[in-house]
C-alpha positions in Angstrom: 24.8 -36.6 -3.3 22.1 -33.6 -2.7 23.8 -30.2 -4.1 23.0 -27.2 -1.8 20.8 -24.8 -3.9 20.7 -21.0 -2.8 17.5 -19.4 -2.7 17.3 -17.1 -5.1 15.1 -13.5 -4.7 13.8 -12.8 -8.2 12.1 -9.0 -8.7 8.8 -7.9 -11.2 8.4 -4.6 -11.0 4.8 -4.0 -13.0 5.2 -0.3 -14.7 2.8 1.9 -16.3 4.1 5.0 -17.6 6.6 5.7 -15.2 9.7 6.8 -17.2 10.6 9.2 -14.8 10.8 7.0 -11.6 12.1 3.5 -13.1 15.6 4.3 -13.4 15.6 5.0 -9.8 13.5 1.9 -9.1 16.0 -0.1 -11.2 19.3 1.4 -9.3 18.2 1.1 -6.2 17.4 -3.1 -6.8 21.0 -3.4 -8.3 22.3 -1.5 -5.4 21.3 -4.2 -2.7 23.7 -5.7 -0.1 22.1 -8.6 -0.6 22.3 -9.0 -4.8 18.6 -9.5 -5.6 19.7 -13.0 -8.8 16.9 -11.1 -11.4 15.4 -7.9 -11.9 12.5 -8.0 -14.5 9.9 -4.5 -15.3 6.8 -5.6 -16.8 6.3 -2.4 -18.5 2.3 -2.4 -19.1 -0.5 -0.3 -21.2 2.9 2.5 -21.8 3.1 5.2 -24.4 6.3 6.5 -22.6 10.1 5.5 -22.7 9.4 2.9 -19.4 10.6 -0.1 -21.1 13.6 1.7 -22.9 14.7 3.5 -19.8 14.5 0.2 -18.0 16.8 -1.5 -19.8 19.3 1.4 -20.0 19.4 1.1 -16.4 19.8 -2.7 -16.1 17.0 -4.5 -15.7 15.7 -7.8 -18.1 12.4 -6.3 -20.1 9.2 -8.7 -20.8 6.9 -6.7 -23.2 3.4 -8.0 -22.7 1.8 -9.5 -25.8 -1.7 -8.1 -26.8 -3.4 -5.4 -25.2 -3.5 -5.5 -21.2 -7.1 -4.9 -20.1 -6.3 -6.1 -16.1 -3.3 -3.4 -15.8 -1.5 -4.0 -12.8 -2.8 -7.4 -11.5 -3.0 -8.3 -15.8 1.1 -7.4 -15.8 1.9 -9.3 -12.6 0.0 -12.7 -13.8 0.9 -13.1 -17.2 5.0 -12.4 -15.4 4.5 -14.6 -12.4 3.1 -17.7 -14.5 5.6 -17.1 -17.5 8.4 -16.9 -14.7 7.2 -19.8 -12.0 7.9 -23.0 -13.9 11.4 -21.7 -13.5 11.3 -20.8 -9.9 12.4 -23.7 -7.0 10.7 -23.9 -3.6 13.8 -22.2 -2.0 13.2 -19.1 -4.0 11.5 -16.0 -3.0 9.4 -13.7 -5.1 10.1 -9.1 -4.8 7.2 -7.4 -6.5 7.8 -4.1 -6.0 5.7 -1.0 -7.8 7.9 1.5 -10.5 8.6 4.5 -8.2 9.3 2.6 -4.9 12.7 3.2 -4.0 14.4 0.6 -2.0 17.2 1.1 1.1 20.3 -0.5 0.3 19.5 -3.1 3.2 15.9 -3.6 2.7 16.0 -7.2 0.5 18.7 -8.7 3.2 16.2 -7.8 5.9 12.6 -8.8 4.0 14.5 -12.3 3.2 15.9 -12.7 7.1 12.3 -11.8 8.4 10.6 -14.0 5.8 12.7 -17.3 6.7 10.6 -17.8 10.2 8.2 -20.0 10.0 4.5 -19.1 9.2 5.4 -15.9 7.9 5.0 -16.6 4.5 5.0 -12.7 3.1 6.6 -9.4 4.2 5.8 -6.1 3.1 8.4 -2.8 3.4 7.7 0.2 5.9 7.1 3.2 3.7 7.9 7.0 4.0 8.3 9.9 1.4 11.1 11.8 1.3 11.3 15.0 2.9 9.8 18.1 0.6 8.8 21.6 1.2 5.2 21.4 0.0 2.5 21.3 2.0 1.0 18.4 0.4 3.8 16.1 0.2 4.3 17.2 4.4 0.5 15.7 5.4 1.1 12.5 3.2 4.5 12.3 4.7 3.3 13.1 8.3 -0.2 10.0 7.6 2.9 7.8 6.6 5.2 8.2 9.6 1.9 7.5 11.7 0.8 4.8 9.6 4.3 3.2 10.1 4.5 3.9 14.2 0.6 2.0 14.9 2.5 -0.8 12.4 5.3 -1.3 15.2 3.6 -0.9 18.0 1.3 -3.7 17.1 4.1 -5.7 16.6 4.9 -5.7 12.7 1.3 -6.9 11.5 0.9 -6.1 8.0 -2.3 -4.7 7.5 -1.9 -4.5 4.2 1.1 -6.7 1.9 1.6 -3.0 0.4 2.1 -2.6 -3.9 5.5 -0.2 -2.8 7.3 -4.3 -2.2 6.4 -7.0 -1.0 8.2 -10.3 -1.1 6.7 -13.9 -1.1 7.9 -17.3 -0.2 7.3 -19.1 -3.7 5.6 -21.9 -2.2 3.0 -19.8 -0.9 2.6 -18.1 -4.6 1.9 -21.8 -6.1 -0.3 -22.9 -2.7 -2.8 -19.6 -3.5 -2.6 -20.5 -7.4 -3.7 -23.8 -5.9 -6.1 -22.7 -4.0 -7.7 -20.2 -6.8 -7.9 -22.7 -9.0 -10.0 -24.9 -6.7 -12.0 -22.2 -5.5 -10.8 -22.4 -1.7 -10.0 -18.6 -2.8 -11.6 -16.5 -4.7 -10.9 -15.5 -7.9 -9.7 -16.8 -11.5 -8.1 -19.7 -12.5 -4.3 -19.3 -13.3 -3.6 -16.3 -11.7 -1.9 -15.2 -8.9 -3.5 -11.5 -8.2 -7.5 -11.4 -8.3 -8.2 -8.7 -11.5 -11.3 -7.8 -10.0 -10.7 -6.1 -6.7 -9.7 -1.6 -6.9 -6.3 -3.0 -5.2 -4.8 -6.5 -5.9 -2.5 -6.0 -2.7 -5.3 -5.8 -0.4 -7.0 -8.7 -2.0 -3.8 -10.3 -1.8 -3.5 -9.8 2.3 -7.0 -10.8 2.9 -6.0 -14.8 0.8 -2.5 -15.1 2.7 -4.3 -14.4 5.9 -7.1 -17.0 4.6 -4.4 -20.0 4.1 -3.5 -19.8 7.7 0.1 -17.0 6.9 1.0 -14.2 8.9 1.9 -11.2 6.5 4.3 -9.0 8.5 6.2 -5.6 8.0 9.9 -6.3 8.4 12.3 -4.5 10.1 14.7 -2.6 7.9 12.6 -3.3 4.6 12.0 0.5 4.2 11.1 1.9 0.6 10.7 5.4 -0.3 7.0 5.8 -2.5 6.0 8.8 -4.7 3.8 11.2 -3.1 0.2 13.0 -4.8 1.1 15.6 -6.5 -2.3 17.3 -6.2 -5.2 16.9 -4.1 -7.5 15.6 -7.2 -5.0 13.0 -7.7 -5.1 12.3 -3.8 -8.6 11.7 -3.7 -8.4 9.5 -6.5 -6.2 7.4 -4.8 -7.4 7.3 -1.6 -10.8 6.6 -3.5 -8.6 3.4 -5.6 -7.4 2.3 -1.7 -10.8 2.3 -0.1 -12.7 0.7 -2.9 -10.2 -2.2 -2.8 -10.6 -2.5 0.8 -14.4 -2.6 0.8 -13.9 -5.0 -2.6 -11.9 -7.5 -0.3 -14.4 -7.1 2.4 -17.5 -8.1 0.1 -15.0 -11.1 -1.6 -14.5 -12.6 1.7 -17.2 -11.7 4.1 -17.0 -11.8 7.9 -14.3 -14.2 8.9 -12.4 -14.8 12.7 -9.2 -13.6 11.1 -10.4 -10.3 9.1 -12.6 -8.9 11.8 -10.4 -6.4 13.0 -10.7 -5.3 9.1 -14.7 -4.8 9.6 -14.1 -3.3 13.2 -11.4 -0.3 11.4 -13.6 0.1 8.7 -16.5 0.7 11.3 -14.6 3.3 13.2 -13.5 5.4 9.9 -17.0 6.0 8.9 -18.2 6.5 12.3 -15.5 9.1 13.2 -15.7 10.7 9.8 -19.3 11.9 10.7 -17.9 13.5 14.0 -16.5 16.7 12.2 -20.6 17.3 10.5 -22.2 16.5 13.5 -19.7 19.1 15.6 -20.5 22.2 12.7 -24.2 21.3 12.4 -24.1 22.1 16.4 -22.6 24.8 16.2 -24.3 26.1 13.5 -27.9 25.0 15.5 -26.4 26.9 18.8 -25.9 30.0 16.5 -29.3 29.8 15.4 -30.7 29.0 18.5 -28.8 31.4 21.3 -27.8 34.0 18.8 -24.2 32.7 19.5 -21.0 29.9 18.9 -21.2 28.5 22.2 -17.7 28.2 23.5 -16.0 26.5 26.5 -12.2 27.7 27.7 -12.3 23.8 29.5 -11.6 22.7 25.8 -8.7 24.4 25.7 -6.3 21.9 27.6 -8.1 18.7 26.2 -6.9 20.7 22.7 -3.4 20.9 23.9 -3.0 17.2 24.7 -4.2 16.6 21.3 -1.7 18.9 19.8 1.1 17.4 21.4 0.1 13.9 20.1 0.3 15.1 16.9 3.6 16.8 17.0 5.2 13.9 19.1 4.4 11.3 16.5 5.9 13.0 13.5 8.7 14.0 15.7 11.1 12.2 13.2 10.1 13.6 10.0 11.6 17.3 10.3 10.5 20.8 11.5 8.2 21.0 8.9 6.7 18.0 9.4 6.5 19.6 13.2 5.0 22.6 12.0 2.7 21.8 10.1 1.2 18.8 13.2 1.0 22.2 15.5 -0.4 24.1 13.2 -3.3 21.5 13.6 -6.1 23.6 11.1 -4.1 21.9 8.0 -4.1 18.4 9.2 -7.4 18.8 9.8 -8.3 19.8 6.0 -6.1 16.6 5.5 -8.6 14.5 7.0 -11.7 15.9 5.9 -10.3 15.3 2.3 -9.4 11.6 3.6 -13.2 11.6 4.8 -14.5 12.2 1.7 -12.9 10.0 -0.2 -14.0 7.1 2.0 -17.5 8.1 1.3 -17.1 8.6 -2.4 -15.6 5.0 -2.3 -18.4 3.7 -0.3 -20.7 5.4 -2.9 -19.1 4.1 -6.2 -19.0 0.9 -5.0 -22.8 0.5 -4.0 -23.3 1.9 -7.5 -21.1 -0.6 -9.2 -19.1 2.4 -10.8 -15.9 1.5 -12.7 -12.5 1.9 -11.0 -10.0 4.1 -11.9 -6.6 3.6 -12.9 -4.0 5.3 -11.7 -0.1 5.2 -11.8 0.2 5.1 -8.3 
């Protein structure tokens, strides 16, 4: 007589030096209205109290053995093979990163989303929480933007995002499979390819491969840790990019990943339009001994205004203020512009990524 098993959701939550987020991390997992059956931090590289915090606040501890020279994707593998032998085909796999902070809701809904068929991976809709500094309000007010495109094309995950993302087991051993056999790139035995800036985005371009739909799932919403400085902005946004363009040169030009190549066309392309628009006006300056101007802008500028404030319209006056205000969302994006250039730079010159707690 067969024994109904339940399916089991079983969280690694890779950490490098993040004592002051994992308690938070930790609670929030514990906290779910749909009990997540084991909560494991893989604390990674640390010289702070991550793995002692950890435990304080609940969750089962695996130190790695050895020194850890893949970081992230190095913590995940080594966790994810030690832990799979154990795992049934019913179960599902969280990983989740040390400062996301999940809603009380969000592993019910990720597990209800990932039960349709062909799904094979969700991935949570991400915000900050609300701060006063100017900083944290443009990453907040790129986030809520980020997440509206996300719905209105329908949920496609564009990227199985580090803040969680949960995995029908199955599909874990079918691309450990497939690594191993070379129908994906990468290494042998392990889950996340090392060599990519970003595993997730790796990790999106193979489910996509073996014929998946990642998706965003309703009511799987995290809160993430913002930049605290610009520097450490552009660093990320520089970690992001190269991973992206990493996964591009990995896979090459496929049916399924040319909407990938199309975006990646239209940033650089529309990051040159700012240069090209101050070189002109810098070359009518010259060359009529003034700015040319035309008040027929000014409506066009309105419009675009409006669009700005009307898609942050949820994250607060603030968040409101600062979209009108337009000249600081504008710095924003020139400092998003450069990074993708810098990214584009390093990775024709081969330099080596950076690591980032993040």
């Amino acid at each position: 007589m067969s024994t109904f098993r339940h399916t089991r959701v079983v969280v690694v939550v890779p950490a490098y030096n993040e004592a002051a987020t994992i308690a938070a991390t930790v609670r929030a997992l514990l906290a779910q209205t749909r009990p997540v059956d084991r909560l494991i931090v893989v604390p990674n590289n640390c010289s702070d109290d991550t793995a002692a915090i950890a435990r304080a606040a609940g969750a089962e501890v695996w130190d790695m053995p050895g020194p850890n020279p893949h970081k992230k994707a190095g913590a995940l593998n080594w966790s994810i093979n030690r832990l799979l032998p154990s795992l049934h085909d019913r179960d599902m796999l969280l990983v989740t990163d040390a400062d996301s902070i999940l809603a009380p809701g969000a592993v019910a809904a990720a597990v209800h989303v990932l039960e349709r068929r062909g799904v094979g991976a969700v991935c949570a809709d991400y915000r900050l929480d609300h701060q006063p500094r100017l900083l944290d309000i443009l990453q907040g007010n790129e986030y809520a933007r980020f997440s509206r495109w996300v719905w209105r094309k329908g949920g496609k995950a564009i990227v199985l995002s580090g803040v969680a993302t949960l995995f029908r087991v199955p599909l874990v051993r079918q691309i450990l499979a497939a690594r191993a056999t070379g129908e994906l790139p990468g290494y042998p035995g392990e889950f996340y390819h090392r060599d990519p800036a970003t595993e997730d985005i790796e990790m999106t371009f193979a489910v996509r491969a073996l014929g998946y739909r990642p998706r965003v799932a309703p009511g799987f919403d995290a809160i993430t840790d913002s930049m605290p400085t610009v520097q450490a902005l552009i660093t990320q946004r520089v970690r992001w990019q190269r991973g992206m363009l990493d996964s591009l040169r990995l896979y090459g030009f496929r049916r399924w990943n040319a909407g990938n190549w199309l975006r990646q066309l239209g940033i650089y392309s529309s990051s040159l339009l700012v240069p090209l628009y101050l070189i002109t006006l810098v070359a009518g300056w010259i060359i009529l001994g003034y700015v040319p101007w035309d008040p027929r802008w000014l409506p066009i500028t309105g419009i675009f205004v409006i669009e700005r404030v009307l898609t942050v319209r949820r994250q607060g006056w603030w968040a409101l203020l600062t979209a009108a205000a337009l000249l600081p969302e504008w710095c924003y994006e020139q400092v998003r512009s450069f990074a993708y250039w810098r990214a584009l730079a390093q990775t024709l010159r081969g330099t080596d990524r950076v690591w980032i707690n993040s």
